[in-house]
C-alpha angles and dihedrals in degrees: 000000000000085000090066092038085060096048089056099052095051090048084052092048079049104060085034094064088035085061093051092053093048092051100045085045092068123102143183125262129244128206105224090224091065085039087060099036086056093052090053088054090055101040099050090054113109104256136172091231128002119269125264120225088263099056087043084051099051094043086077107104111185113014109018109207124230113278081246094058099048087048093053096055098041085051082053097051111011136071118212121251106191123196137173097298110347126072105205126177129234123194112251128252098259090048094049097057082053098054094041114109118257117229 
């Protein structure tokens, strides 16, 4: 009898840890237009270099996107520049005559 008293407990020590990583795996959602807004923002910043899809993803502050979202919008605006090790993002034409500013 103490044999099947310890195999529940460890099933019970088993769904208990299945409900914590299931709870620290949420996120929270992003809509893809403030995804891309945000990329504007950034891109049109004066830098040095452009930045590389790291440095994009980290400038998030609050809700950080999927890494397939982020992708996505960056395939929509931005062209690759790739350079020895490092692969950055530029806007496209199109969407640099948008950003520039109009005097």
């Amino acid at each position: 009898p103490d044999d099947d008293d310890d195999d529940d407990n460890d099933e019970d020590e088993g769904t208990t840890s299945k409900k914590k990583k299931k709870k620290t795996k949420k996120k929270k959602k992003v809509d893809k237009s403030d995804v891309k807004a945000h990329v504007f923002r950034v891109l049109a910043e004066p830098r040095e270099e452009p930045p590389t899809f790291r440095e994009l993803q980290a400038s998030f502050e609050h809700a950080r996107p999927s890494d397939a979202a982020l992708r996505e919008v960056l395939d929509d605006i931005c062209n690759k520049v790739r350079r020895p090790g490092k692969l950055q993002f530029v806007l496209k034409p199109e969407y640099r005559r948008q950003t520039a500013p109009t005097t």
